[in-house]
C-alpha positions in Angstrom: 0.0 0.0 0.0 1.4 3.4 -1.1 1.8 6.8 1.5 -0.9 8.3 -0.5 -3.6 5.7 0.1 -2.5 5.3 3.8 -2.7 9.1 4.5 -6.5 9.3 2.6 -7.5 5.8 4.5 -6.5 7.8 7.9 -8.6 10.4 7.1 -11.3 9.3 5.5 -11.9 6.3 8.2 -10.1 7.8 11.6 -11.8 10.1 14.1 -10.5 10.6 17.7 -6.9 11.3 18.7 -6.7 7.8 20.0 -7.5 6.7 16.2 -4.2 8.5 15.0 -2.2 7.4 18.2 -3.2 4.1 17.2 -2.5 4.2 13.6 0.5 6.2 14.3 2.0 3.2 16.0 1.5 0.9 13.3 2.9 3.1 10.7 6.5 3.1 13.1 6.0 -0.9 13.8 5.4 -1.4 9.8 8.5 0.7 9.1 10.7 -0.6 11.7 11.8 2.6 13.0 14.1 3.1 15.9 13.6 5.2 18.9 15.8 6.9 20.8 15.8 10.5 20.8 13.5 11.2 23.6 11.4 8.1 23.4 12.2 4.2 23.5 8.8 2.7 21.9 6.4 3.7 19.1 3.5 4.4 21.4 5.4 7.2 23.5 6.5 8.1 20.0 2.9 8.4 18.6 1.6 10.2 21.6 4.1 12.9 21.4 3.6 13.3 17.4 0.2 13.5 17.6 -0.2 15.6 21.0 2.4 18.1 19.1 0.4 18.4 16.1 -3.0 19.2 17.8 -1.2 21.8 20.0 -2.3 19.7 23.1 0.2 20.1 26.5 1.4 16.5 27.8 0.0 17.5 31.1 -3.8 18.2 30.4 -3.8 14.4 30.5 -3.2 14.5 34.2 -6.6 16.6 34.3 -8.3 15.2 31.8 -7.0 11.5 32.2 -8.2 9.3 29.2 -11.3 10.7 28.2 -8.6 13.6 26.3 -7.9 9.9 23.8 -12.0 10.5 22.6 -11.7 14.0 21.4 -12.5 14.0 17.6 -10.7 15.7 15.2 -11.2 18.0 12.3 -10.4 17.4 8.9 -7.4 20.0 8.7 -5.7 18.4 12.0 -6.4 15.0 10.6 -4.4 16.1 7.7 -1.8 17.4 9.8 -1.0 14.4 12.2 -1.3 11.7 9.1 1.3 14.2 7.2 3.5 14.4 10.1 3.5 10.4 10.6 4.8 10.1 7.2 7.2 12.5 7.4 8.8 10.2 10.2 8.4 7.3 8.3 9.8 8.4 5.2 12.9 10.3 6.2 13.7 8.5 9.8 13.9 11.6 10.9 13.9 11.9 14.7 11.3 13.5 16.0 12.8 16.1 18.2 13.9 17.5 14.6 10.2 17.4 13.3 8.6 19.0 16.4 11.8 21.6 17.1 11.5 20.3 20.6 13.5 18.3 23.1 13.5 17.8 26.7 16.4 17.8 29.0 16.4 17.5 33.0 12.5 18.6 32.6 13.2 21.5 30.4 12.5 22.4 27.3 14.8 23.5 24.2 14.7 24.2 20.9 16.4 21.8 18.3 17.5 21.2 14.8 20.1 19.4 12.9 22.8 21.9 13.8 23.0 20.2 17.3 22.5 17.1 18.8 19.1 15.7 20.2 20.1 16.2 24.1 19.6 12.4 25.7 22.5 12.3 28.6 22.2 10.9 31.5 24.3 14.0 33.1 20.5 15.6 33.5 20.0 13.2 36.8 23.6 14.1 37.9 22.5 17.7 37.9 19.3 17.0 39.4 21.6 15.2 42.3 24.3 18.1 42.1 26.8 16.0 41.4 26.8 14.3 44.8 28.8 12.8 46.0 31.6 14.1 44.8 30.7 18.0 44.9 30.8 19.6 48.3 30.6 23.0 47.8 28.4 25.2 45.3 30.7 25.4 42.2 31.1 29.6 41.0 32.8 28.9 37.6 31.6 26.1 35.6 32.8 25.2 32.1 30.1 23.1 29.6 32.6 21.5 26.7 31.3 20.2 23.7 27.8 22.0 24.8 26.0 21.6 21.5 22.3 22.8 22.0 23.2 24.4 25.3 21.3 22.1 27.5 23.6 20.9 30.0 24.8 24.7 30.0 21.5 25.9 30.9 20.5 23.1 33.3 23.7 23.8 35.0 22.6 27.4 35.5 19.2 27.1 36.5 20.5 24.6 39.1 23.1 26.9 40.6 21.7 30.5 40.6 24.9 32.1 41.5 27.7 30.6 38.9 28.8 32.2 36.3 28.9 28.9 33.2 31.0 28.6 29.8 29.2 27.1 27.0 32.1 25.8 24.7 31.8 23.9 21.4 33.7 24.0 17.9 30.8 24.6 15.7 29.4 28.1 15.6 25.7 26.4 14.1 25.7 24.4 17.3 26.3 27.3 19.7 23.6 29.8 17.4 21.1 27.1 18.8 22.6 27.4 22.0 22.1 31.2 21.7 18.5 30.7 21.3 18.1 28.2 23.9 20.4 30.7 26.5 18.2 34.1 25.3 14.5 31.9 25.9 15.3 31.1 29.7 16.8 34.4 30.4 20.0 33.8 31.0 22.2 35.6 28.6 24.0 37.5 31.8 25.5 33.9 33.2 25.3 31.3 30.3 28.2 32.5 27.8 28.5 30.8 24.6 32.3 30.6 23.3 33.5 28.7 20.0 36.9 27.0 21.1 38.4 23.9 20.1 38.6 22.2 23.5 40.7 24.5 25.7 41.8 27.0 22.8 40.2 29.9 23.7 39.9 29.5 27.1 43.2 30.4 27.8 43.7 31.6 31.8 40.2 30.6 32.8 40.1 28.4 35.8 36.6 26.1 37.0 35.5 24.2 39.8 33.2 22.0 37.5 33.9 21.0 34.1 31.0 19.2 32.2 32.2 17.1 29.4 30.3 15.2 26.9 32.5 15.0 23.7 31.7 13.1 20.8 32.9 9.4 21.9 31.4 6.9 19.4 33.4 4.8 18.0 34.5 3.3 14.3 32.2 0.2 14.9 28.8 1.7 16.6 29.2 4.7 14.1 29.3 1.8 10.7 26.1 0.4 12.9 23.7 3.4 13.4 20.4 3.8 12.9 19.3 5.7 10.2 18.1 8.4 12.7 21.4 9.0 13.6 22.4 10.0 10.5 20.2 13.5 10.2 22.5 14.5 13.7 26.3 15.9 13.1 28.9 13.6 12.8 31.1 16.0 14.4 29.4 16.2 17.4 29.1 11.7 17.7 32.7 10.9 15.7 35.8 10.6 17.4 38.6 7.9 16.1 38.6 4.2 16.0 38.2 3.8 19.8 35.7 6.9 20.5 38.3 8.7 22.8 40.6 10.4 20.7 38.5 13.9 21.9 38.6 12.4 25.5 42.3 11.9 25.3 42.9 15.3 24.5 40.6 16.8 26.9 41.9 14.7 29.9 45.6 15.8 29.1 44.4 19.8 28.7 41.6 19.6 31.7 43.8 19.9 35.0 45.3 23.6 33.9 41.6 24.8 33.7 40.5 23.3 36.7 40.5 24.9 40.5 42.8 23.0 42.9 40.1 21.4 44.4 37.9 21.1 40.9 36.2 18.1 39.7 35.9 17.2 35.7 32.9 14.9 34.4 33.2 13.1 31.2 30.4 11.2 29.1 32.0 8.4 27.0 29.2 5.9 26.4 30.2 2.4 25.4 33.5 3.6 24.7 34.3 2.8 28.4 35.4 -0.2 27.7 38.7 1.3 25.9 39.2 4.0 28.9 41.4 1.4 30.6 43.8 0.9 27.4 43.9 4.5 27.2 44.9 5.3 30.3 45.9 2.6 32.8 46.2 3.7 36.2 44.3 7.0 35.7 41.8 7.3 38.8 38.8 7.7 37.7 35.4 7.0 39.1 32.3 5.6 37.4 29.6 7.5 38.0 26.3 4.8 39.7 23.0 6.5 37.3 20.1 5.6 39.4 17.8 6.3 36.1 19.8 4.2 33.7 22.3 5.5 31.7 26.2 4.7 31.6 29.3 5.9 30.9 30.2 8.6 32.6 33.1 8.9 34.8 34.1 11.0 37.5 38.3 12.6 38.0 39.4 15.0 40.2 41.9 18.1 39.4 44.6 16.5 41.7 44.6 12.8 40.4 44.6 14.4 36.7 47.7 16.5 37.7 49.4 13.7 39.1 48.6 11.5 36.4 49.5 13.9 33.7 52.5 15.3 35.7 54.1 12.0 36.0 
């Protein structure tokens, strides 16, 4: 059956918003999509579609409960969701690039194909303030590699008083972070700077440093999904093992961090090469409580003595 006839079946024959939910889901079973980018299965997918299309907030449903599934649409909307369902199917795009939204730590942010779709698990280590290994309120906080300006932001909104860098090497990333830092406000303590690594941030000293580089590796990057492909390679890429990025970072990081500073770094599944990389470094693995791996924990003085050796 062709696009065309699917999208006049829908709607021609479909009436309610659980209708489209429902057909929604077996339009992303049929085409074996992946999910990933703020979702993990097609019904949480088709929900979010359709609820973005019809301009409805997740959180009526709290008020409204399930009766919110019987509403009946118009002909324009049906158009609309059925349109939007088959722009997922036939481009993989991820949704977060259809609707322009994405959801980090709670919040909301704009995003498009300049950036990645934020999905780190960094947002519970915020929640947590980095406990346990923060005990003090950090003043100067760098975000590397902040791409859409999430972890930036999040950072800021979480300590009201710090002053946070928002570094990347792409100045399309950090325009989106621009937006994202001018919609909550924060222009006066969220700074985007283009720098490659530590480049420009010559003399500048933090007592948290954020990290999440682009750590996949030769094999997982010949294995993505499709979806991954609409996302910068830049920002996912980095060398045979994932850690050529990390590698640089670790050796440039204790210069730019206080005496008693901390450094986080997300490296996915290329964890299992940090070990090859750099035996005897002491690191710490961080325990996510909400799932999630991969990122480890270093202090300033173990990277000086490491790299100092």
């Amino acid at each position: 059956m062709t696009d065309k006839i699917y999208l006049e079946e829908a709607i021609d024959d479909l009436h309610s918003v659980l209708d489209f939910v429902r057909w929604s889901v077996s339009r992303f079973v049929d085409a074996d999509l992946y999910f990933g980018h703020g979702t993990d299965n097609p019904w949480d997918e088709a929900v979010s579609l359709v609820f973005h299309a019809l301009h409805i907030p997740h959180q009526l449903t709290q008020i409204t409960g399930d009766s919110l599934f019987n509403a009946r649409l118009t002909r324009s909307e049906k158009h609309k969701v059925s349109e939007l369902v088959l722009k997922r199917v036939q481009t993989r795009l991820p949704l977060p690039y259809i609707t322009h939204q994405a959801w980090f730590a709670e919040l909301p942010f704009y995003v498009d194909e300049r950036v990645l779709i934020p999905r780190s698990p960094f947002a519970e280590m915020i929640t947590e303030k980095f406990s346990p290994y923060l005990d003090h309120e950090p003043t100067r906080i760098l975000d590397m590699c902040t791409g859409g300006g999430c972890i930036a932001i999040a950072l800021a909104l979480t300590y009201d008083e710090a002053i946070v860098d928002a570094a990347d090497i792409s100045q399309d990333a950090l325009a989106v972070a621009d937006m994202n830092i001018q919609e909550y406000g924060l222009s006066d303590r969220v700074f985007p700077l283009q720098s490659d690594l530590f480049a420009a941030l010559k003399g500048q000293e933090y007592d948290l440093i954020v990290a999440n580089p682009p750590y996949v590796d030769a094999e997982d990057m010949a294995d993505l999904p499709a979806e991954f492909q609409h996302e910068p390679e830049l920002a996912l890429a980095s060398g045979e093992d994932g850690l050529d990025l990390v590698s640089q970072l670790l050796k440039q990081a204790h210069s730019h961090l206080a005496p008693d500073g901390w450094l986080f770094v997300e490296v996915g599944n290329s964890l299992v090469h940090m070990e090859n990389r750099f035996p005897g470094l002491n690191i710490e693995w961080v325990n996510l409580q909400q799932g999630g791996h991969g990122i480890f924990a270093v202090s300033a003085k173990d990277l000086l003595h490491y790299f100092d050796e």
